[in-house]
C-alpha positions in Angstrom: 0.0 0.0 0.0 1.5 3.4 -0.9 0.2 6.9 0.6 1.1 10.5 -1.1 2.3 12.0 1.6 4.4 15.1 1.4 8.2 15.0 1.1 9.4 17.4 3.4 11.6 17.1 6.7 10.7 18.5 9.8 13.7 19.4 11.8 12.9 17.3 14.5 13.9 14.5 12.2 16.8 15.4 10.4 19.1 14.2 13.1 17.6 10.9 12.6 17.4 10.2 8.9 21.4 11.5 9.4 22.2 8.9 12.3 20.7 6.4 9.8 22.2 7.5 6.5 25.5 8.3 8.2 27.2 6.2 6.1 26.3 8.2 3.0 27.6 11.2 4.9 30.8 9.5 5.3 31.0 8.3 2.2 29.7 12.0 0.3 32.3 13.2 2.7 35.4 10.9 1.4 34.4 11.7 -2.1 34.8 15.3 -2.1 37.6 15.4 -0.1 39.6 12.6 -2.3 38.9 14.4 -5.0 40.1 17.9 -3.6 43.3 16.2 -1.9 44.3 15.1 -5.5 43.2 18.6 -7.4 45.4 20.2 -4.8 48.2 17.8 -5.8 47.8 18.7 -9.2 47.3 22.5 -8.8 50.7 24.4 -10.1 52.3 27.2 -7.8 51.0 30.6 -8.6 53.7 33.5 -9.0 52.4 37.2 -9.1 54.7 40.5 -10.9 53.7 44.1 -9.8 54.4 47.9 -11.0 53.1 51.0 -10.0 52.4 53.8 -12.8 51.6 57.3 -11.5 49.0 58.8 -13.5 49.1 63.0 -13.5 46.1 64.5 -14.3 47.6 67.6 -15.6 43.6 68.2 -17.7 41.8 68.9 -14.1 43.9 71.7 -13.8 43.3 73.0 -17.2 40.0 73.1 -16.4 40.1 74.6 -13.2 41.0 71.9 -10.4 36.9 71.9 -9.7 35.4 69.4 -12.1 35.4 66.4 -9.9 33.3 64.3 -11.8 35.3 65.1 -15.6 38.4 64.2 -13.2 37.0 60.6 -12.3 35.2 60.3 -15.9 38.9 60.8 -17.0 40.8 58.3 -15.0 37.8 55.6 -15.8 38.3 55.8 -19.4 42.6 55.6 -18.2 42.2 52.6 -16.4 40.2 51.1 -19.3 43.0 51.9 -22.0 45.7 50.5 -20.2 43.5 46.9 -20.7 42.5 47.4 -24.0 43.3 45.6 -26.4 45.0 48.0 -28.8 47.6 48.3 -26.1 47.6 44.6 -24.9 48.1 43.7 -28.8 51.4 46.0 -28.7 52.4 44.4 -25.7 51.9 40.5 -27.4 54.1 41.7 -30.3 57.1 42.5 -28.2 56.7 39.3 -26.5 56.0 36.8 -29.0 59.8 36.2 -29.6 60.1 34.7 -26.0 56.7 33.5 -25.6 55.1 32.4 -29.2 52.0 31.0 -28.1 51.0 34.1 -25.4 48.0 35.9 -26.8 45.4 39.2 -26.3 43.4 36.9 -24.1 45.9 34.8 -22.1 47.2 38.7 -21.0 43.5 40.2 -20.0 42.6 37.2 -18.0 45.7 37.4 -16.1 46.0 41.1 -15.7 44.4 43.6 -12.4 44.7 46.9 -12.1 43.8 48.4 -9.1 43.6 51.9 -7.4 46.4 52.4 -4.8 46.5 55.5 -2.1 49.1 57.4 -2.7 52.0 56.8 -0.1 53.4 60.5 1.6 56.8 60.4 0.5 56.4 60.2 -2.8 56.7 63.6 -5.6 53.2 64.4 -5.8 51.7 67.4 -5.7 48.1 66.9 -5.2 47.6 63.4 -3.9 43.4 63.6 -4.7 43.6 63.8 -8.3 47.1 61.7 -9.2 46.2 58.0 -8.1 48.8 55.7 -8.3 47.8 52.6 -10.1 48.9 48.8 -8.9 48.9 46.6 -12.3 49.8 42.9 -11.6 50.0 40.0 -13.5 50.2 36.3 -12.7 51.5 33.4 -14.2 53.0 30.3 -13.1 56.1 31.1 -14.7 57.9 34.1 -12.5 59.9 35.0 -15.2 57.1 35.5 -17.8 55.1 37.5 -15.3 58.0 40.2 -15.1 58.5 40.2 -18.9 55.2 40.3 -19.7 54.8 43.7 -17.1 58.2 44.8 -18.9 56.5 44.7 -22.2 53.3 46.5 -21.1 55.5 49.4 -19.1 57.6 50.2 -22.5 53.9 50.1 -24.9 52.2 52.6 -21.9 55.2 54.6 -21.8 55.0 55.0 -26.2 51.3 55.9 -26.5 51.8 58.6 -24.0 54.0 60.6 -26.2 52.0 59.6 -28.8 48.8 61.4 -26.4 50.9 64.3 -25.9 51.2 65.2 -29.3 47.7 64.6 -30.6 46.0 66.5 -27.2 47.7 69.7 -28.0 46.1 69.9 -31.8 42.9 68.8 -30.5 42.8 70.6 -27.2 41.9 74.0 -28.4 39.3 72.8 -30.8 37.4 70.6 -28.1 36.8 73.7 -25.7 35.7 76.0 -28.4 33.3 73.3 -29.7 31.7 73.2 -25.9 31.4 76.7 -25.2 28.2 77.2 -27.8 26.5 73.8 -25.9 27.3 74.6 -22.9 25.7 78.7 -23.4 22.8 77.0 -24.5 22.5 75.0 -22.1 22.4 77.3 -19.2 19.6 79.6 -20.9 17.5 76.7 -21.0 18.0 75.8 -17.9 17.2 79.5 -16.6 13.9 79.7 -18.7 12.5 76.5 -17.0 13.0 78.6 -13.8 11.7 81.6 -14.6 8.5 79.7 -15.8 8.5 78.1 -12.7 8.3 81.1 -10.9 5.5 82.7 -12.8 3.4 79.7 -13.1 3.0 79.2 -9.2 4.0 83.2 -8.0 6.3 82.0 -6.0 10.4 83.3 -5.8 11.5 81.0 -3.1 8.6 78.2 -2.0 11.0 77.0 0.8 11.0 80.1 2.1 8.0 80.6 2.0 6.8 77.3 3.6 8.9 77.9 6.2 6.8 81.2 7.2 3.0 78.9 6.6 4.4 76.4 8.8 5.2 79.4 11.3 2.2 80.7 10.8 0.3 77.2 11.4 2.2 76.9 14.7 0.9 79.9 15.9 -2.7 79.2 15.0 -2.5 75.8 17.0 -1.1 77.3 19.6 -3.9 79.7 20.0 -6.9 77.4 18.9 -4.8 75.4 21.8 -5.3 78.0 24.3 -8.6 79.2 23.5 -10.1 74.8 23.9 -8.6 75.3 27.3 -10.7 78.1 28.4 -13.9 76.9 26.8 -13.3 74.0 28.4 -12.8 76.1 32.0 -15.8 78.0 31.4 -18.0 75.1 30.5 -17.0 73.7 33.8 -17.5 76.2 35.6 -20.7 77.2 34.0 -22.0 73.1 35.0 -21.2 73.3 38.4 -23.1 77.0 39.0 -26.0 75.9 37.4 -25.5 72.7 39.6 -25.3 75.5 42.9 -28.3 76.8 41.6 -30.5 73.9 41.5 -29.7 72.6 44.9 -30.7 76.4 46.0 -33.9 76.4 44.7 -34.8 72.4 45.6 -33.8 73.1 49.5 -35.6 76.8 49.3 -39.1 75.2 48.0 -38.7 72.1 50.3 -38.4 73.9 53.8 -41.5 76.2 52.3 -43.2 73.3 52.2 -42.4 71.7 55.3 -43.2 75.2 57.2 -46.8 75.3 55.6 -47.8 71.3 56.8 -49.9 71.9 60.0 -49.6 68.5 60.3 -45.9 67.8 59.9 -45.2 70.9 62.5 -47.8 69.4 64.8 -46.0 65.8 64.6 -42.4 67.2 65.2 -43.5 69.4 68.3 -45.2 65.8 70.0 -41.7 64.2 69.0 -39.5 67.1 70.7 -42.0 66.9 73.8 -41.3 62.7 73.7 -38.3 63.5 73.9 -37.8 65.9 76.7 -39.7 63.8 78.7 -37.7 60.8 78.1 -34.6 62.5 78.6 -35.9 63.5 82.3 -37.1 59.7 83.1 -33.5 59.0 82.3 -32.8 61.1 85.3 -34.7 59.8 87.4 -34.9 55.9 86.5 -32.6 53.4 85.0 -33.9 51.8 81.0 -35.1 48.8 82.4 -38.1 50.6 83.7 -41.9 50.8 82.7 -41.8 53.9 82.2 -39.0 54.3 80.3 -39.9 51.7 77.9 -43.2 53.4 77.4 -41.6 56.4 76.4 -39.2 54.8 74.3 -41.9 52.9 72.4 -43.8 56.3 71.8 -41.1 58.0 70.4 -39.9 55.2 67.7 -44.4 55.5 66.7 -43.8 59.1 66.5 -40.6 59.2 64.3 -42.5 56.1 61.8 -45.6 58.3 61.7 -42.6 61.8 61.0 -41.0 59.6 58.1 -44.2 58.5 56.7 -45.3 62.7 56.9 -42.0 63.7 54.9 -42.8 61.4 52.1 -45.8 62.3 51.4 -44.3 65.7 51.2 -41.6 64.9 49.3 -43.8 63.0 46.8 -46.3 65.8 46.5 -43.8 68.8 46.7 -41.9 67.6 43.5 -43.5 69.7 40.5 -43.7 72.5 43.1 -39.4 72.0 43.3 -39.3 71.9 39.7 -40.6 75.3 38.4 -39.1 77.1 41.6 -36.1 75.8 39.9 -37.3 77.2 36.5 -37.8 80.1 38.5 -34.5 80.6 40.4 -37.0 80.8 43.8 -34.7 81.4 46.4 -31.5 81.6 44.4 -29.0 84.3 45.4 -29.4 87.2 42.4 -25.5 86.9 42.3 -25.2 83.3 41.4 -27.8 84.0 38.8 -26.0 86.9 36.9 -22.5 85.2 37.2 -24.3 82.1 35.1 -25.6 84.7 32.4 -21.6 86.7 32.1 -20.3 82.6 31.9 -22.6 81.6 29.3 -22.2 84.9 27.0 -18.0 84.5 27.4 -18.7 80.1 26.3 -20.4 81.7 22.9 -18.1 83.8 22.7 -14.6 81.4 22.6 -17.3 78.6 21.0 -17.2 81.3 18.0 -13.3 82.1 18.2 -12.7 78.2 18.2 -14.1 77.9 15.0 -12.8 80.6 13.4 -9.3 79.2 13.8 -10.0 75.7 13.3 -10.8 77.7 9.7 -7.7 79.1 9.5 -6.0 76.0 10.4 -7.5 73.9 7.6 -6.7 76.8 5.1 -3.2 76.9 6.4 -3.2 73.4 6.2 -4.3 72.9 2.1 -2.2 75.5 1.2 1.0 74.2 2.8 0.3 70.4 1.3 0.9 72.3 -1.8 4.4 73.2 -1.3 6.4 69.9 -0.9 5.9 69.0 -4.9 7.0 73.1 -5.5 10.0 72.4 -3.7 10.5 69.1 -5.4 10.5 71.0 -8.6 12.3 74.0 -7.0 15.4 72.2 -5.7 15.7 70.2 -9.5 15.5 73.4 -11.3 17.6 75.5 -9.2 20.6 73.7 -8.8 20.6 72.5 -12.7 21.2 76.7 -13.3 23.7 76.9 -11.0 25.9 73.8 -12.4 25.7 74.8 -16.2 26.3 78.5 -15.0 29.5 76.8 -13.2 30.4 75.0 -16.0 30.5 77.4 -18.1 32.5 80.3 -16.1 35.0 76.8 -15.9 34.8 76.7 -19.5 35.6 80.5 -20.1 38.6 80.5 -17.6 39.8 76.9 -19.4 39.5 79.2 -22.8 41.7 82.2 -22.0 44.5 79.8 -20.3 44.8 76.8 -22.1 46.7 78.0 -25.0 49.4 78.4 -22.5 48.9 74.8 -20.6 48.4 72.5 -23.6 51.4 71.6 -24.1 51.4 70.2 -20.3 48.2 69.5 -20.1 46.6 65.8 -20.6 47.5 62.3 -18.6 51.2 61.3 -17.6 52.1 58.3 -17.2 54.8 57.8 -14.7 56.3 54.6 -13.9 57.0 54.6 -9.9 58.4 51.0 -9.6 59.8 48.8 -12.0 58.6 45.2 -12.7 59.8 42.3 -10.2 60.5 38.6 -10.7 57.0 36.9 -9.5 56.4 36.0 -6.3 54.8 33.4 -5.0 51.4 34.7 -4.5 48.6 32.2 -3.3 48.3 29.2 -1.3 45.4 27.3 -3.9 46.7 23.7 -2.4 45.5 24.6 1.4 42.5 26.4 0.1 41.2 23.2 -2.0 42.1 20.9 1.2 39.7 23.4 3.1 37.1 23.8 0.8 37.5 19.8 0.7 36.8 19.3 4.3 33.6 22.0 4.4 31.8 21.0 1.3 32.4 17.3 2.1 30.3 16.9 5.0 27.8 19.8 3.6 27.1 17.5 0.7 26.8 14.5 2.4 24.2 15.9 5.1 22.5 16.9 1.4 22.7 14.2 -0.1 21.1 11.7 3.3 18.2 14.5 3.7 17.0 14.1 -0.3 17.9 10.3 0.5 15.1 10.6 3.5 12.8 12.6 1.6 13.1 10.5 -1.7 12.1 7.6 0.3 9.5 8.7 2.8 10.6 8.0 6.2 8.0 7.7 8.4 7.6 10.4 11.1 4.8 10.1 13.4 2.5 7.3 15.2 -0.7 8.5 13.3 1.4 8.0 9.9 2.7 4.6 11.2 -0.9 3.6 11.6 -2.1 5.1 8.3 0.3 3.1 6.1 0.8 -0.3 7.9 -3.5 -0.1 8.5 -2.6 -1.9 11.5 -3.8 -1.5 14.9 -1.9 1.3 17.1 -1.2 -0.8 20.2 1.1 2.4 22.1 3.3 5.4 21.2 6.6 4.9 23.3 8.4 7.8 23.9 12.4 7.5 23.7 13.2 4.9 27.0 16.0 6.8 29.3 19.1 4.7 29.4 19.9 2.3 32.4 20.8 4.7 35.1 17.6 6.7 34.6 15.1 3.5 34.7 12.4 2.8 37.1 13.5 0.0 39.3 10.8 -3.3 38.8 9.9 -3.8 42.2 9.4 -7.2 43.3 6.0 -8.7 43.6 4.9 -9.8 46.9 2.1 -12.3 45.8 5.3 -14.8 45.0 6.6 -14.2 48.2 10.3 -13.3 49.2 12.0 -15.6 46.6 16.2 -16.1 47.1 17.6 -14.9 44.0 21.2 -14.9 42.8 22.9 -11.0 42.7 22.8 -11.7 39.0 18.9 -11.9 39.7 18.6 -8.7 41.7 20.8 -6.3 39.5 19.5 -7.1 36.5 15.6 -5.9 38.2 17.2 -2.5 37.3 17.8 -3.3 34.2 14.1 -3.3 32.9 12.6 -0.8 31.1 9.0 0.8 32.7 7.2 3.2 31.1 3.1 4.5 31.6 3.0 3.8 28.0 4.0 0.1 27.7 1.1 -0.6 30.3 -1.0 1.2 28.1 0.2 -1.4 25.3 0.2 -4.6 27.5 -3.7 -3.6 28.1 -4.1 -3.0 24.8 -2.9 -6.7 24.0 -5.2 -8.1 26.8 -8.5 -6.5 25.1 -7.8 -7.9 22.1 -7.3 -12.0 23.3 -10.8 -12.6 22.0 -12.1 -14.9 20.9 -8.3 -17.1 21.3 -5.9 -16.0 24.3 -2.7 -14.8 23.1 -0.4 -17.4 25.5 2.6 -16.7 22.5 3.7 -13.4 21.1 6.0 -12.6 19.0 7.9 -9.0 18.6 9.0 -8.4 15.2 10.0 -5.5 13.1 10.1 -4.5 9.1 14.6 -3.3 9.9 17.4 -4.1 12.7 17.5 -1.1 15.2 14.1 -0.7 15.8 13.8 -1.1 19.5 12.4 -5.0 19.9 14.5 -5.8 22.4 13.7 -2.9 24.8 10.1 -3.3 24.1 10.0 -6.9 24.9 11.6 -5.9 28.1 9.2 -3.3 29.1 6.2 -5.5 27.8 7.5 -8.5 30.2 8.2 -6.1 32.8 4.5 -4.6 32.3 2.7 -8.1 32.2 4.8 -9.0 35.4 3.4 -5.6 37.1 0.0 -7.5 36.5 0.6 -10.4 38.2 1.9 -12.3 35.1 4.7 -15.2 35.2 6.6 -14.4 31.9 9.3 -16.3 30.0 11.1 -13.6 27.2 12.8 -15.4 24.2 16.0 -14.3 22.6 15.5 -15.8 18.9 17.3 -13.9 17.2 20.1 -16.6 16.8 22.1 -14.8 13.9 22.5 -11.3 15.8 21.1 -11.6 19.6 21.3 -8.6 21.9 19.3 -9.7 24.8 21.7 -11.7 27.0 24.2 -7.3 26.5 21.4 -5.7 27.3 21.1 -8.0 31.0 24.5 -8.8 31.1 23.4 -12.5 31.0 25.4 -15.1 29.9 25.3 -16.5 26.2 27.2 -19.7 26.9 23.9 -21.9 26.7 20.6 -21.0 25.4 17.5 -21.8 22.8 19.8 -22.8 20.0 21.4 -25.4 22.5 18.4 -26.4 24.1 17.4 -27.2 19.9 20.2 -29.3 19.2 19.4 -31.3 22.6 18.4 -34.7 21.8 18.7 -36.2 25.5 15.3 -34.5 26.8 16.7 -32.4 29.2 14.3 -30.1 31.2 14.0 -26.5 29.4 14.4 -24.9 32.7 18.1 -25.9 32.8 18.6 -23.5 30.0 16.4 -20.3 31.8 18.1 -17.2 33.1 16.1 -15.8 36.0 16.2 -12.3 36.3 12.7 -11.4 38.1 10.3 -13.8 40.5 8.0 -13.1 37.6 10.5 -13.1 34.9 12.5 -15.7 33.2 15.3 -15.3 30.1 15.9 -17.5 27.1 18.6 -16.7 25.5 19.9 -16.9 22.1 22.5 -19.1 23.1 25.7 -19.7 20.6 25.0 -18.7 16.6 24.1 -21.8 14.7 25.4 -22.4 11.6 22.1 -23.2 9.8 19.5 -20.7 11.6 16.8 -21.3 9.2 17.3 -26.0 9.7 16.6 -24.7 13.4 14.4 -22.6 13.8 12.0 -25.0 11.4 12.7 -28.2 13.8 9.4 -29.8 15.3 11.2 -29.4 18.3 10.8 -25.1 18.5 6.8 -25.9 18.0 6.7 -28.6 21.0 9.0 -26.2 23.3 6.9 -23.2 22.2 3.5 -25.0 23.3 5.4 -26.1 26.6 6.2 -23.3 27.3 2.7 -22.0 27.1 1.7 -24.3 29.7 4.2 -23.4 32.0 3.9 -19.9 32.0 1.4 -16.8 31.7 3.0 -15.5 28.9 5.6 -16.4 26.2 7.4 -13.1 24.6 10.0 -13.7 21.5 12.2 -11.2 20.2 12.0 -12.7 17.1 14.5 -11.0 14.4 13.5 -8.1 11.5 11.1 -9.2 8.8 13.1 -8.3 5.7 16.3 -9.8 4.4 15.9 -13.4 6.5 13.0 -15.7 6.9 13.5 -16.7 10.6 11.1 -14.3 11.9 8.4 -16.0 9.1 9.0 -19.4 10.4 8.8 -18.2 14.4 5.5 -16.6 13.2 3.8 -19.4 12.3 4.3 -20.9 15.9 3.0 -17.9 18.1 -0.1 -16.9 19.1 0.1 -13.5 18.0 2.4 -10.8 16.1 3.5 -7.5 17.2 5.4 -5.3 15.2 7.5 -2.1 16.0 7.7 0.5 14.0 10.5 3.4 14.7 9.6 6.9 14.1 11.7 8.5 11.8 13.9 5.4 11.1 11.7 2.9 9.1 10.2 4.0 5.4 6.8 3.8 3.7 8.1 1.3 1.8 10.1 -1.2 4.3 6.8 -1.0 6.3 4.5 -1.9 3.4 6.8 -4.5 2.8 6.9 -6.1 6.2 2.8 -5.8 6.9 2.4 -7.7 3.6 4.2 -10.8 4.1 2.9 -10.7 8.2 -0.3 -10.0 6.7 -1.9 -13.9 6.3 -1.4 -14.7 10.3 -2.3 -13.5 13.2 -1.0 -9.9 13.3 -2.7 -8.0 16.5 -1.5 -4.5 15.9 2.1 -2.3 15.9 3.9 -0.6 18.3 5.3 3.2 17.6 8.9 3.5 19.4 11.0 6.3 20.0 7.8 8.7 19.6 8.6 13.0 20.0 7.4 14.2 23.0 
């Protein structure tokens, strides 16, 4: 069964498909560095030739020292001449005596010429506009690198008199065939400006925005101040009018209050209760008759007082209201310091306004400006640099009848041509580049390996491509000093074990999740019991071993006498991973023909746990493992014991675990995440397929 599934990597799981492959990254690895090793034996020395030419840029000060960018345009078009290949050409002719096979292109591949600074001790006058140029060639001959520089110095020094000559007759004619461009140029560039100016009225728009923004400030500043007073008044406007309220409610109330006959007559019998209460007290402690009496008559009176004021209040509301209206009983002061407050509030209300205006015009008109200044600050400095260019001109006019005959490029040799040196180290550089790329490639090369082939890597994939049963995900098992300890089980008493015995207990894996998978077996016994079960896998290194540990050490936890089977006679690990001995086990116990008892042959290691080992490797597995004698044992040792566990060996490449299969109860495979493929598990599940496979076991799942 195949699955399209994607073919990417997490990078959770490239350190496993690279533990798994590492042999192709060794391999990748011994490649490329073999192959640099002998390209670096085979790589010729490298010998390099310098000289240094100063170049004198007499022209720049024709022109007035000034023109900075005609300077560089200048020593540009230098640097390219001297690797033309006019001159180059020149250079070949001289050599071809010595060197008949050297050519244009042999000369420009090899040659560099570079910009040097200009060292202080050397006869320069200006050092910013007379670089000193570093031309080098390389070769592995030393001796052909100097005459080849040689050659090149006496062709450089030839076409500079030949320059000279042909400067001064055109020198003259160049100037006065600019000074009509140039002219024209700056009127152009003046007329654009003056339009400029005209079509927006405008002399100087930076200027001029600087005074809107000024202006703008100064409007916020005040619209600022003015909110801040409006905002004062308002409040203070609020809380008056609140003054004035509370005025007029407490004013109308007491009126009210004054004119109840009944009210009045109700508070006077209240004061009187109360006199003569207080003179009882005077007279008699509050546990008396009297007392009490009076007591009692005054909490009546104060109900039937309460029940009197809201009535009152109730009816005296509307009455409240329009002496409110009214400003009954408010102070004539209060009243008149409300009115000044809420004419100065319309008055700031209508200033606010008027400068929010004036912000917003401020505003539109200064968004204007940026683009004007844009178009300004092009314009304005295009007039200035044609007007310089042309004053340069004029002054380059009047003086460079005198100056031709100095003026131009020099070149000036400043040192001589050497015999090569020795110039690069190309042999140490391959053996680097060897020993980076090596291992670069081969980690390459074993991640498209794991995506080519689909490396399975997660339990839920597991289960999708084998379509088996998921039995457990078990994490990564902590080596042997971090194990749980398999405690002993009390139901079978204090049994007298060898040391052997008790220090291997530590030795056995425990885990939550190999419970979960021992359960997950016992569900699934109908309608046979599993007695025999047999752990299997599609490659080597997929964790049967450990498993079948922790699955015996699980079924002992429930009460379960196990016997675990080492029958993987061609490559056992069991007896290494208990430190038990190999001397004797299952393959021994085949080859016995005198009916010995199988339990000579067991390894305890538990009350609840007993070892079969491999024993010594046979030299036919397969004539073994298919005896008559394997079935009986296997279906003694069902009746002997609660459970039989074989670590049977990996499905593909022998046919032993196919033969145990057909003698068990039950199959379990393991499957390990991010080591087995699609493929390898397809395989496997296919030829298990026909008997009785329960379900598969996902080792070494990411937390």
């Amino acid at each position: 069964m195949t699955n399209s599934l994607p073919n990417t990597v997490k990078f959770r799981h490239i350190s496993k498909i690279l533990m798994r492959r590492r042999f192709i990254v060794i391999g990748v690895s011994c490649v490329v560095m073999s192959v640099t090793s002998v390209m670096a034996i085979m790589t010729k020395p490298n010998y390099k030739s310098y000289m240094q030419i100063l170049v004198s840029a007499n022209v720049a000060e024709e022109v007035g020292g000034k023109n900075s960018q005609l300077t560089n345009d200048y020593y540009a078009t230098q640097k390219n001449l001297m690797l033309s290949s006019k001159l180059i050409d020149a250079a070949v002719k001289l050599l071809r005596p010595d060197y008949p096979q050297i050519n244009v292109g042999e000369i420009k591949e090899k040659i560099a010429v570079l910009e040097l600074p200009q060292l202080a001790d050397e006869p320069v006058i200006n050092s910013s506009i007379n670089p000193i140029l570093n031309i080098s060639f390389q070769d592995n001959d030393p001796v052909k690198t100097q005459k080849v520089l040689l050659a090149l110095q006496q062709v450089y020094q030839n076409y500079n008199l030949e320059e000279r000559k042909e400067r001064f007759n055109q020198g003259l004619a160049f100037i006065n065939t600019r000074l009509p461009v140039i002219k024209n140029q700056v009127k152009q560039a003046e007329k654009k400006l003056e339009q400029f100016r005209k079509k927006h009225n405008v002399l100087d728009p930076e200027l001029q925005s600087k005074i809107l923004v000024k202006s703008l400030a100064d409007i916020q500043q005040q619209l600022q101040i003015t909110r801040a007073q409006l905002q004062d008044v308002q409040t203070r406007y609020q809380n008056l009018e609140q003054k004035i309220a509370d005025s007029s409610r407490k004013a109308a109330f007491s009126l009210r209050l004054n004119q109840s006959s009944r009210y009045q007559t109700l508070l006077s019998e209240l004061q009187k209760t109360e006199q003569a209460l207080t003179q009882e007290q005077l007279r008699y402690t509050d546990d008396s008759p009297v007392v009490q009496t009076l007591k009692q008559e005054r909490q009546s009176q104060l109900k039937l007082l309460q029940q009197e004021l809201k009535r009152l209040t109730a009816e005296s509301t509307q009455e409240i209201e329009e002496a409110q209206k009214q400003f009954v009983g408010v102070d004539p002061n209060l009243v008149e310091e409300l009115i000044q407050l809420q004419t100065t509030a319309l008055g700031l209300v209508a200033n606010e306004k008027s400068l929010a205006e004036s912000e917003q015009r401020t505003r539109l008109e200064l968004s204007k400006y940026p683009t004007l200044i844009a178009e300004y600050q092009r314009l304005l400095p295009e007039v200035e640099t044609q007007r310089k260019t042309l004053e340069q001109m004029l002054q380059a006019q009047q003086s460079v009848g005198l100056k031709i005959a100095q003026g131009g490029f020099d070149w000036q040799v400043l040192e001589e041509p050497t015999l090569g040196t020795y110039s690069s180290n190309d042999r140490l550089w391959l053996v680097i580049a060897g020993m980076v790329t090596g291992p670069i490639l081969g980690v390459v090369m074993a991640l498209i390996w794991g995506m080519r082939h689909r490396i399975i890597h997660s339990a839920q994939e597991l289960q999708k491509v084998a379509n088996l049963r998921l039995l457990g995900a078990v994490p990564k098992l902590a080596p042997r000093a971090m194990e749980k300890r398999l405690p002993s089980l009390s139901w079978l008493g204090e049994s007298k074990l060898p040391p052997a015995v008790i220090e291997a207990e530590s030795w056995l894996p425990c885990h939550e999740t190999l419970d979960m998978v021992y359960q997950n077996t016992q569900i699934l016994k109908y309608p046979f019991s599993f007695k025999s079960v047999m752990i299997t896998s599609a490659l080597p290194g997929e964790g049967r071993t450990t498993l079948a540990l922790g699955l015996a050490a699980s079924a002992a936890h429930m009460h379960r006498r196990v016997l675990l089977i080492d029958a993987n006679l061609r490559s056992p690990k069991l007896h290494k991973t208990l430190q038990l001995s190999n001397d004797w086990g299952l393959s021994l116990l085949l080859l016995d023909e005198t009916n010995s008892q199988f339990q000579d042959y067991i390894q305890p290691i538990h009350p609840a746990i007993d070892i079969l080992t491999a024993g010594p490797t046979p030299e036919d597995a397969v004539k073994l493992l298919s005896s008559q004698h394997l079935k009986e044992l296997i279906e003694s040792f069902e009746e002997t014991y609660d459970l039989v566990l074989i670590d049977a060996p990996p499905i593909l490449g022998t046919v032993d675990a196919r033969i145990l299969a057909s003698y068990c109860n039950g199959i379990m495979m393991v499957g390990r995440i991010g080591w087995v493929t699609q493929t390898e598990l397809t395989q496997a599940v296919e030829i298990l397929n026909r008997l009785n496979l329960v379900g598969i076991i996902a080792n070494e799942v990411g937390r």
